[in-house]
Structure formats: structure tokens, C-alpha cells
ROGULO-999051 format. One record per residue (C-alpha): residue number from 1; residue in one letter; x, y, z. Coordinates in Angstrom, 3 decimals, m for minus. Layout:
<sites>
+------+------+----------+----------+----------+
: resi : resn :        x :        y :        z :
+------+------+----------+----------+----------+
:  NUM :    a :        X :        Y :        Z :
...
+------+------+----------+----------+----------+
</sites>
This chain:
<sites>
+------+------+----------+----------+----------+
: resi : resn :        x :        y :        z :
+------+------+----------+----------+----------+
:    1 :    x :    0.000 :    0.000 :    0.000 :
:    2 :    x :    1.385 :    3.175 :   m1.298 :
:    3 :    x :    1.722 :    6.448 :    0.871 :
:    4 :    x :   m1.243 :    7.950 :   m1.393 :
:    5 :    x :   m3.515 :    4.989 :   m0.533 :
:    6 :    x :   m3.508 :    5.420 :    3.243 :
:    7 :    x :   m4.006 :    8.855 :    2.839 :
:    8 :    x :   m6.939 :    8.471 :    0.453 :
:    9 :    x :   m8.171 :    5.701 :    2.621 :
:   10 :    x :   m8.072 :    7.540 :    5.717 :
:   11 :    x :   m9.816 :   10.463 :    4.191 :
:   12 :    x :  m12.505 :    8.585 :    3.272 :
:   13 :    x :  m12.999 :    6.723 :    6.827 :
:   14 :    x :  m12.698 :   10.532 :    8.221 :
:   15 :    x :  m15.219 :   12.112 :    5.749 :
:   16 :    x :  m17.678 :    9.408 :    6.646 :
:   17 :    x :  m17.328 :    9.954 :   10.727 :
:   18 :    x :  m17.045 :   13.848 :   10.434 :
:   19 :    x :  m19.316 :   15.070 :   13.527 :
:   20 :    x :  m19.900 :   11.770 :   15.191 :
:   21 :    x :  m18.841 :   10.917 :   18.343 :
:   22 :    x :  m16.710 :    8.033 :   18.458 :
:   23 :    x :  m12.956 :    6.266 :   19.982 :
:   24 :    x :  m10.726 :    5.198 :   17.838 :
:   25 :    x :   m7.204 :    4.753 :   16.970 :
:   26 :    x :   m4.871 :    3.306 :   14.302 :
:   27 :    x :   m2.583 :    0.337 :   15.041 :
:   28 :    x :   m0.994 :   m1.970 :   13.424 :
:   29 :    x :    1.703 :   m0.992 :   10.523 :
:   30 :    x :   m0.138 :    2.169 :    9.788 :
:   31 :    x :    0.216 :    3.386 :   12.952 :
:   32 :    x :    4.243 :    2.949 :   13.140 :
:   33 :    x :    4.656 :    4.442 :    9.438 :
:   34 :    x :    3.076 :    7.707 :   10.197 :
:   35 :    x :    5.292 :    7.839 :   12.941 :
:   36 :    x :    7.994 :    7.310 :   11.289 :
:   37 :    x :    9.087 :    3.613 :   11.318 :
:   38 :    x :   10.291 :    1.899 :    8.136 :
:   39 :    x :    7.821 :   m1.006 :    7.208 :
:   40 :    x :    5.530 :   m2.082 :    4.696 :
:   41 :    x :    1.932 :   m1.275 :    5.011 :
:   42 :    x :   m0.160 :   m4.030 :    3.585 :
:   43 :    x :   m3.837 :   m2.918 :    5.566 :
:   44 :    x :   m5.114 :   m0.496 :    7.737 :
:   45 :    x :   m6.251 :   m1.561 :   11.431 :
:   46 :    x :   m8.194 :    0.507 :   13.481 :
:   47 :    x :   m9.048 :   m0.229 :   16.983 :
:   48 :    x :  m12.526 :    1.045 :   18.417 :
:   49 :    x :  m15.277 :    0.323 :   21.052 :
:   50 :    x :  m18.804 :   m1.031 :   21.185 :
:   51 :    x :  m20.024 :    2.279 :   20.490 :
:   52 :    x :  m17.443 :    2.806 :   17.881 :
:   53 :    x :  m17.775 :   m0.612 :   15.575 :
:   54 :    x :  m21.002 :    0.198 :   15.818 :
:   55 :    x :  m20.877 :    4.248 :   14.201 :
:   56 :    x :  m18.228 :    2.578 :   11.775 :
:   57 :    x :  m20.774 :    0.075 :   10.856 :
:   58 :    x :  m23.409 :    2.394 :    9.946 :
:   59 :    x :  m21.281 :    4.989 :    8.247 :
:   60 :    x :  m19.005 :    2.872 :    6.122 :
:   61 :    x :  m21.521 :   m0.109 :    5.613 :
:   62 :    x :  m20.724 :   m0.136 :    1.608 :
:   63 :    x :  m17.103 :   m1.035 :    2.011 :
:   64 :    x :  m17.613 :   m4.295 :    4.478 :
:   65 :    x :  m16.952 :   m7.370 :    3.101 :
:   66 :    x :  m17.316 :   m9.361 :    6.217 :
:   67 :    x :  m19.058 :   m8.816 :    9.467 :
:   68 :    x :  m17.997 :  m11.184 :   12.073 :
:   69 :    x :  m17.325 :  m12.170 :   15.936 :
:   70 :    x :  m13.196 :  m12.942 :   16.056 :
:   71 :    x :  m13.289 :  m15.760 :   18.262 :
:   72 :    x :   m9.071 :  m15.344 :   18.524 :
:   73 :    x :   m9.381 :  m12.440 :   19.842 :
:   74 :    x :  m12.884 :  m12.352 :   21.469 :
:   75 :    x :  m13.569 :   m9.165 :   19.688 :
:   76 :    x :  m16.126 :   m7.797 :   17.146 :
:   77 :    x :  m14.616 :   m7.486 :   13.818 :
:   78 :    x :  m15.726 :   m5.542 :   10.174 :
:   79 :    x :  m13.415 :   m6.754 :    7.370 :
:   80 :    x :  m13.550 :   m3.567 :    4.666 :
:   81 :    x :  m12.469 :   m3.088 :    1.164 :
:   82 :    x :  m11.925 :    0.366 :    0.373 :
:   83 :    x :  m10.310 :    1.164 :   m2.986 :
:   84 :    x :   m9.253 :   m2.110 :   m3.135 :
:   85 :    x :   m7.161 :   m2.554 :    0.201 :
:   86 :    x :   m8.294 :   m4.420 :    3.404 :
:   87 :    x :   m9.164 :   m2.332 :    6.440 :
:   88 :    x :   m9.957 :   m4.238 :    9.726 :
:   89 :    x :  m11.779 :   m2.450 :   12.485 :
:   90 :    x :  m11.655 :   m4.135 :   15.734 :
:   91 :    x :  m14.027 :   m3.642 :   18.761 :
:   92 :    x :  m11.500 :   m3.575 :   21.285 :
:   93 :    x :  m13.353 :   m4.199 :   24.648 :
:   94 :    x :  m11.798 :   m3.381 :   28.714 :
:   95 :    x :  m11.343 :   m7.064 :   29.585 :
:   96 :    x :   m9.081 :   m7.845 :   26.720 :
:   97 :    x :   m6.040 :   m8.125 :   28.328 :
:   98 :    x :   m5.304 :   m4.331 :   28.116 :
:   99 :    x :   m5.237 :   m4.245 :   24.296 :
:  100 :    x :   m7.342 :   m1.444 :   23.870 :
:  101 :    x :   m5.011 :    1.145 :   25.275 :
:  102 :    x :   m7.851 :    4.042 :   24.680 :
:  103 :    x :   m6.611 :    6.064 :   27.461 :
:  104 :    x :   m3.056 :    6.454 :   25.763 :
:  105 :    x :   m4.096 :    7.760 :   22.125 :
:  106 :    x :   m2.504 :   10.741 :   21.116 :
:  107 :    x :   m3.707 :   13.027 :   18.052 :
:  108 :    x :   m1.040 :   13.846 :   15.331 :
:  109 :    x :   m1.434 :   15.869 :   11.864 :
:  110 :    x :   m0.411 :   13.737 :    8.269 :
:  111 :    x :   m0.950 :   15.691 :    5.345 :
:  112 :    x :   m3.223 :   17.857 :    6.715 :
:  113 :    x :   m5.048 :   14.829 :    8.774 :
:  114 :    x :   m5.858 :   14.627 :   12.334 :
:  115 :    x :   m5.636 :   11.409 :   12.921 :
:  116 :    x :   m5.900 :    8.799 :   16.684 :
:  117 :    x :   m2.607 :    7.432 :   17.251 :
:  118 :    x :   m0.751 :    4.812 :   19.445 :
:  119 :    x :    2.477 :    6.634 :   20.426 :
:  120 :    x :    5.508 :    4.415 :   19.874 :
:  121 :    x :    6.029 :    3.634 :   23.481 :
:  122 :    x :    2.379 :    2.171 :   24.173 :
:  123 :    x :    2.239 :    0.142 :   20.561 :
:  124 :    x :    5.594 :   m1.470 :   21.639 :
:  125 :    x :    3.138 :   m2.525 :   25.157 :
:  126 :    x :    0.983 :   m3.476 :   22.903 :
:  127 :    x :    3.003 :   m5.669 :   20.797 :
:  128 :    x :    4.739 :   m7.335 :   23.698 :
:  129 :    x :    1.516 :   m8.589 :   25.119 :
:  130 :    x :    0.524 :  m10.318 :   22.015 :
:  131 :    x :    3.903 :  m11.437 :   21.510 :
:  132 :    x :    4.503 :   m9.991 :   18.268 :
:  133 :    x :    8.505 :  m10.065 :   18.565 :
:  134 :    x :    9.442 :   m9.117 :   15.331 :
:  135 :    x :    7.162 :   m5.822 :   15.791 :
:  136 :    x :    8.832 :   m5.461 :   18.934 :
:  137 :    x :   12.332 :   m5.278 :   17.788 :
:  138 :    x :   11.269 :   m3.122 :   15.242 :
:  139 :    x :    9.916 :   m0.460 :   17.359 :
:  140 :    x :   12.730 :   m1.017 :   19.739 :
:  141 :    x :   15.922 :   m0.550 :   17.029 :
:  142 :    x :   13.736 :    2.855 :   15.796 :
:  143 :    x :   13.432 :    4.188 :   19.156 :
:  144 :    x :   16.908 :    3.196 :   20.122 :
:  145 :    x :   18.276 :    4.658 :   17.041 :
:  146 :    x :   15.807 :    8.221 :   17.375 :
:  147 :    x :   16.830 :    8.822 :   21.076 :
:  148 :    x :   12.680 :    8.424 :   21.726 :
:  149 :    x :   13.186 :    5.270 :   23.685 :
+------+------+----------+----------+----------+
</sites>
């Protein structure tokens, strides 16, 4: 997924929720390129609440492909296709072993975007307790090597 793709895609999702009231927050590979870690963006991920999945599945209800109960996860899940690329949005409840991280999101501004973030610090949290390693080392060598960490 190109640069111009995320933006467009993002654009789109933030068009179709302008005015409504709703948590949220990118994560997964999206999340670490616009803050400036090197890797390949193959989706978009966004993490919401009950409340949230359920705005998102109202406003964007052309684009799912697949609405469905992640029993991996225990969590709500809307599989999208928006201009051709898979975007996952993931009802991430309390009780799931801290994975929703709502109360650490931080807002940043990407080509002209305000967009829900999971600084740096909190997604490598988050990768550690679902024992992504390989995301963890990422995150770690680009904080080590910015000073951030």
C-alpha cells in the first residue's frame, strides 16, 4: 500500500465519521509508518469500542466485506475493502487483556489529517503482550536509534 492509498483511505474513513462521536485509533503498521518507522503497510487496522464498531458500521456499511465475531481475539470485527485494500476495524473491549489502550491515544497531523494514534512507546506494550517479537524489535531498534526510547 502506497503512501497515497492510506491517505486516500483515511480520508474517506474521516469524511464518513465527520461530527460523530466516536474512539478510535490506528494500530498496526499504519500506525508505526506515520510515525515514522520503516515497514511495509499491507492494511489499515483501526481499533474502536462497542459504540465505535457500531458508528463505523453504519457509516461505512458499503465497504464491508465481512461482518464477524473474532473468536481469537474475542472481539467484534468488520473486514472492509476500500479502494481495493483491506481495512480491519476491531471492537476492542476493557477485559481484553489491556489491548485497547484508549486512554493512551494521542492526536497527530499527516498531510493535513488529524488522525488517533498509538504513540511508539504504548504500541511497543501493545506488541509485547501479544507477543509480536518481530514488531517489537522493530519499534525497539527505531526508538533506540531516534533517542525516543
Amino acid at each position: 500500500m502506497e503512501e497515497n492509498d492510506v491517505y486516500e483511505i483515511l480520508n474517506i474513513i474521516l469524511r464518513k465519521i465527520k461530527g460523530k462521536r466516536i474512539l478510535w485509533r490506528l494500530e498496526g503498521s499504519v500506525n508505526l509508518k506515520l510515525q515514522g518507522v520503516s515497514v511495509s503497510v499491507h492494511d489499515l487496522d483501526i481499533a474502536t469500542d462497542t459504540e465505535g464498531i457500531a458508528v463505523f458500521r453504519k457509516v461505512l456499511k458499503e465497504y464491508i466485506m465481512k461482518d464477524s465475531y473474532r473468536q481469537d481475539i474475542l472481539s467484534e470485527a468488520l473486514l472492509l475493502n476500500i479502494r481495493d485494500f483491506e481495512v480491519e476495524i476491531l471492537n476492542r473491549k476493557p477485559d481484553q487483556k489491556g489491548l485497547n489502550m484508549f486512554d493512551k491515544i494521542e492526536k497527530i497531523t499527516w498531510k493535513e489529517l488529524t488522525l488517533p494514534i498509538l504513540p511508539l512507546k504504548d504500541a511497543l506494550d501493545f506488541y509485547q503482550k501479544i507477543q509480536r517479537t518481530e514488531k517489537v524489535k522493530i519499534i525497539e531498534d527505531f526508538l533506540r536509534k531516534s533517542k525516543l526510547g
